[in-house]
C-alpha positions as CSV (number, residue, x, y, z in Angstrom):
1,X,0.8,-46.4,-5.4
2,X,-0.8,-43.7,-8.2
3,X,0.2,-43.9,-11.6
4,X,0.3,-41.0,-13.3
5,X,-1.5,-40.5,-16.5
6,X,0.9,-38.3,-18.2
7,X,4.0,-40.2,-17.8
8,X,3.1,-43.3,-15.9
9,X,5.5,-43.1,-12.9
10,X,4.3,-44.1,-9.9
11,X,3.9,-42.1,-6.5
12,X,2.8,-42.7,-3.3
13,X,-0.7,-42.6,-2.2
14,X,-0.1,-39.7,-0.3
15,X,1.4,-37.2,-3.2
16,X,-1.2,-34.8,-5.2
17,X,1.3,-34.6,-7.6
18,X,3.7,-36.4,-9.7
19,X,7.2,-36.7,-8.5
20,X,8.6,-37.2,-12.3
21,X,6.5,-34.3,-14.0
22,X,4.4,-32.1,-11.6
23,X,1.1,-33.4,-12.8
24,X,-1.6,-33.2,-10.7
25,X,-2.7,-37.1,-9.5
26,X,-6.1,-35.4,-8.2
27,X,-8.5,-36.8,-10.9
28,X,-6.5,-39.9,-11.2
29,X,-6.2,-40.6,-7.4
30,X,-9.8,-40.2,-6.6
31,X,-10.7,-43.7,-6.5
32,X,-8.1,-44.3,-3.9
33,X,-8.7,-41.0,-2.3
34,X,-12.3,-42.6,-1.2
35,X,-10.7,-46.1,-0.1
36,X,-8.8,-44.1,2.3
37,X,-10.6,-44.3,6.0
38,X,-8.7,-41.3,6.7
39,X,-9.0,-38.2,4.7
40,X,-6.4,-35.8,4.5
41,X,-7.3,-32.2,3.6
42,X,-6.0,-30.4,0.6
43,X,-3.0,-28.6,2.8
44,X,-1.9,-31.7,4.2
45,X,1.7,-32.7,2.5
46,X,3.5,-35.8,3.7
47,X,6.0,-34.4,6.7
48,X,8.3,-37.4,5.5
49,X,11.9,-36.2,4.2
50,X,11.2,-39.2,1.5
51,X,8.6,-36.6,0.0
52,X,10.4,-33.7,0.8
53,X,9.6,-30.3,-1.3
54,X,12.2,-30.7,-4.1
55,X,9.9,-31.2,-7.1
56,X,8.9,-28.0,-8.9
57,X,4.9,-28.6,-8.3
58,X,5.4,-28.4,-4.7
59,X,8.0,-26.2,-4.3
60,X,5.6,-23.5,-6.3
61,X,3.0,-24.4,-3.3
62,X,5.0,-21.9,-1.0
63,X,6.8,-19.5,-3.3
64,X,6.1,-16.0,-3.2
65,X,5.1,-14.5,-6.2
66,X,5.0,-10.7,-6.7
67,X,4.3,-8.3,-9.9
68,X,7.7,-6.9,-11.8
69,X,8.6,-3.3,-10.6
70,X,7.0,-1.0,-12.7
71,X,9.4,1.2,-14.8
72,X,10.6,4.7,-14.0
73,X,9.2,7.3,-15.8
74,X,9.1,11.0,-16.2
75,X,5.9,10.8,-14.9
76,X,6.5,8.6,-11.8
77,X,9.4,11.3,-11.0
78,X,6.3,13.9,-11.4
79,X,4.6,12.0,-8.8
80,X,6.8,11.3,-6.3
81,X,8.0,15.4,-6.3
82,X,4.4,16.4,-6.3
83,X,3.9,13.8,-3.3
84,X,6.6,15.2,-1.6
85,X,5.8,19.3,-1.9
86,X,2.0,18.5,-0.8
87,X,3.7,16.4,2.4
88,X,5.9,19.4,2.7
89,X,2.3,22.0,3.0
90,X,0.8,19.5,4.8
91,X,3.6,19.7,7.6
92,X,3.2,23.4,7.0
93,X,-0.3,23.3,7.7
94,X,0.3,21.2,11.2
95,X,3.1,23.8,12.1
96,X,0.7,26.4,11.4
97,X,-1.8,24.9,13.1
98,X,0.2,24.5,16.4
99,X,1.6,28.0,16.4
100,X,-1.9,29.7,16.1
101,X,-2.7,28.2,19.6
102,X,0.4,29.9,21.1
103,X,3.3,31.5,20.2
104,X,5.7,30.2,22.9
105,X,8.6,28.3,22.2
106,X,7.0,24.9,23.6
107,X,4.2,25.0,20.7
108,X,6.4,26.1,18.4
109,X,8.8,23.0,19.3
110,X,6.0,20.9,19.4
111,X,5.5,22.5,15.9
112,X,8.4,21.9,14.3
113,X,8.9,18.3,15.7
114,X,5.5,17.4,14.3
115,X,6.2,18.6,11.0
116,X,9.3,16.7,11.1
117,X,7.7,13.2,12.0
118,X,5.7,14.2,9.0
119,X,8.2,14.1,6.6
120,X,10.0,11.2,7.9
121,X,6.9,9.2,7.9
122,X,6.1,10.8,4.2
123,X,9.9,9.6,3.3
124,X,8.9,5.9,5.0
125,X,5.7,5.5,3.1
126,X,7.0,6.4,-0.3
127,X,9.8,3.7,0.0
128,X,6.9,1.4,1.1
129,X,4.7,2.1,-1.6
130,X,7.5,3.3,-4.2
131,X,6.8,0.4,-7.0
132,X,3.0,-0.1,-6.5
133,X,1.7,0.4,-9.5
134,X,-0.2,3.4,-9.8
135,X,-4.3,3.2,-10.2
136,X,-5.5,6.9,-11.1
137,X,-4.4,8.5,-14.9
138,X,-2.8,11.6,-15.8
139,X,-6.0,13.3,-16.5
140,X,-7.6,12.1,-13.2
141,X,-4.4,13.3,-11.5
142,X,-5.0,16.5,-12.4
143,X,-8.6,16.5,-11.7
144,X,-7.8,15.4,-7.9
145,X,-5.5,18.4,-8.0
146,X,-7.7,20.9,-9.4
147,X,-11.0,19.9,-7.4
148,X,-8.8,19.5,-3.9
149,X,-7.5,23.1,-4.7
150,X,-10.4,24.5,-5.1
151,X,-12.1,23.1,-2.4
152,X,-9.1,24.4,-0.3
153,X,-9.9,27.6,-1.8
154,X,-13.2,28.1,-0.7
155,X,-12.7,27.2,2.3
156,X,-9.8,29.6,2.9
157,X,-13.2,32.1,1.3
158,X,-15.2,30.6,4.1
159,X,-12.4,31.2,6.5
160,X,-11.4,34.4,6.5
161,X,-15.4,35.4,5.8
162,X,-16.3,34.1,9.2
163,X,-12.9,35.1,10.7
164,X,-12.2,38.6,9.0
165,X,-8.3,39.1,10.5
166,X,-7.9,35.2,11.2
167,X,-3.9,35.7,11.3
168,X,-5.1,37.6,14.7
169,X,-7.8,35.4,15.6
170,X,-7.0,31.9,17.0
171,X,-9.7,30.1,16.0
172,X,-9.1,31.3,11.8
173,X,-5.6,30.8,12.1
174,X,-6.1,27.5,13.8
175,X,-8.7,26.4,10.8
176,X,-6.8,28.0,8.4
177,X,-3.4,25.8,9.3
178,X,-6.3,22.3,8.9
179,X,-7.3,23.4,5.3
180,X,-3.6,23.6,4.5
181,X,-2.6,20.8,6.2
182,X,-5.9,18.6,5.0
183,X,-5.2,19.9,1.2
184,X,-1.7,18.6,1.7
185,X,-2.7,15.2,2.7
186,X,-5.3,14.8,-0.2
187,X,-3.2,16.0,-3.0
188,X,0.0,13.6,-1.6
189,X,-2.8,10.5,-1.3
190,X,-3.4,11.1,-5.0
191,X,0.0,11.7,-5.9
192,X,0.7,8.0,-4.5
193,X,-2.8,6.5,-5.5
């Protein structure tokens, strides 16, 4: 048996912490701890019902503990419409994407169902990811959104410089519908980040 230093009850040999208080009996086991011919590692607890997990220390052992849900804000409502209009180009951009190969009704099908899976997945990983706290500021917010659009922009430039008539052309069409759906995704991934 262990006394405990801060109220002197005694516990079992086996028990790291004090069934009266929740003090640890570490430091004041030790010397017993070392008489032992067996060791027991530190995620060993007594499978006993005697010992059971009804004191507080060792019930915190295997309690989950999460963050409290952030607040909802005007600007958390800013976000979560701004993630949701870039999702919406993005699936734009994949529908556009699919219909520059062909016109026919498969692709545009294909098209459409895409863009849909899009948006459900969009609507499934803002429900995931709803209360995370979120890392970048206002200010870098905006910078995301400023750099990503131009960026998209000169590459529509680039685009249509290399593809003069690319709503004719397959291949401009087809990269045109990739910038859109690529600006999309980056300006969603920051709205959530």
């Amino acid at each position: 048996m262990v006394q405990c230093p801060r109220c002197d009850t005694l516990n079992p040999d086996t028990n790291r912490y004090c069934d009266q208080c929740g003090s640890s009996l570490v430091a004041s086991n030790f010397t017993s701890l070392s008489a032992q011919s067996e060791y027991t590692s530190q995620n060993d607890y007594p499978s006993s019902p005697e010992y059971g997990y009804s004191t507080a220390s060792q019930m915190l052992f295997y309690q989950k503990i999460s963050p409290p849900k952030p607040k909802i804000t005007v600007i958390w409502i800013a976000r979560a419409i701004l993630y949701f209009i870039a999702m919406f180009f993005a699936g734009a951009g994949l529908f556009g994407s699919f219909t520059s190969i062909s016109s026919s009704h498969t692709m545009v099908g294909l098209g459409l169902f895409f863009w849909l899976g899009l948006l459900v997945a969009a609507v499934v990983l803002f429900l995931r990811v709803r209360y995370r706290i979120q890392h970048l500021r206002f200010w870098q917010l905006v910078g995301w959104i400023c750099g990503t659009t131009v960026g998209a922009f000169m590459a529509t430039i680039l685009d249509s410089a290399f593809f003069p008539d690319f709503s004719k052309n397959l291949a401009g069409s087809f990269l045109f519908g990739c910038i859109v759906l690529l600006y999309g995704l980056i300006i969603a991934g920051a709205a959530l980040w």
